[in-house]
N, C-alpha and C positions, 0 to 999 in steps of 0.2 A: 398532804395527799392522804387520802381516806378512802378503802376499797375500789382505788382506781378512779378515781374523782379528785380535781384541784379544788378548794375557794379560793374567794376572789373578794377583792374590793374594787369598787370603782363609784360611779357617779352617771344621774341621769341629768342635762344639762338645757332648760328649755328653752327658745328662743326669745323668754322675758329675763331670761338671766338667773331662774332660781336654778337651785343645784339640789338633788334632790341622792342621798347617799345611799347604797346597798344594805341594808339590814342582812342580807346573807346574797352569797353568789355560790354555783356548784358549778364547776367548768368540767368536762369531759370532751375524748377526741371528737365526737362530733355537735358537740351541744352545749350551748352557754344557757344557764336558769336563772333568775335575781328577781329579789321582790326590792321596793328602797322603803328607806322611811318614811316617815307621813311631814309634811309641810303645810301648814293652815290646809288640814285635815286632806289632804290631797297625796295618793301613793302611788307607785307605777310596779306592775310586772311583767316580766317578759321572758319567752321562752323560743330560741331561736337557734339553727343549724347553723355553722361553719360552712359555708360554700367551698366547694371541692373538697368537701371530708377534713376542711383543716390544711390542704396540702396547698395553698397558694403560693407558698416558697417556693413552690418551684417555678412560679412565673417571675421573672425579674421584674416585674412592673407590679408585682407585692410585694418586694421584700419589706421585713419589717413591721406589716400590718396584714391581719386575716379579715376577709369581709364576712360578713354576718348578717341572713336574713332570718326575721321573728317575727314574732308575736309582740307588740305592746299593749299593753290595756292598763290604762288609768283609771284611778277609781276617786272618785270627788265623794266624802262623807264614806255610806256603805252602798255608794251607788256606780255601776258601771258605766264609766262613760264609752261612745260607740269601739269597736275596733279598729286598731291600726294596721295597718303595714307597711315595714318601712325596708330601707335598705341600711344598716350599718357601716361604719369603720371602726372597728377596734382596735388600740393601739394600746399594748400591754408596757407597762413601765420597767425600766431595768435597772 
């Protein structure tokens, strides 16, 4: 923890199967940031809220997992591919 900020590791996983790893992640109560590393020249970033401030524990039909919606934008070379918007599940490891 660093001035009130987590990192993180994790992974962006695409439905071809590549896995595409965190070059840096900054977690805060309401906000997850991560760029990943580049794969046959291809990188992803994303900058996305915690839904309910982070407080989804209190619904028992979250325990366990905070939902997350963001910003993704992939970049193919130095070129922006269109924007996304997605809806998240994040599941932190223990």
């Amino acid at each position: 923890m660093k001035d009130g900020k987590l990192t993180g590791s994790g992974l962006v996983r695409t439905f071809g199967g590549t896995h595409y790893t965190f070059s840096n992640a900054t977690i805060t109560d309401d906000k997850l940031v991560f760029s990943t590393k580049q794969v046959n020249n291809v990188w992803f970033e994303f900058e996305g809220e915690w839904l309910d401030n982070g407080s989804c524990s209190k619904n028992k039909d979250f325990i366990g997992r905070w939902l997350l919606r963001g910003k993704l934008q992939k970049y193919e070379g130095n070129k922006l591919v269109p924007d996304r918007f997605r809806d998240f599940v994040y599941f932190p490891e223990c």
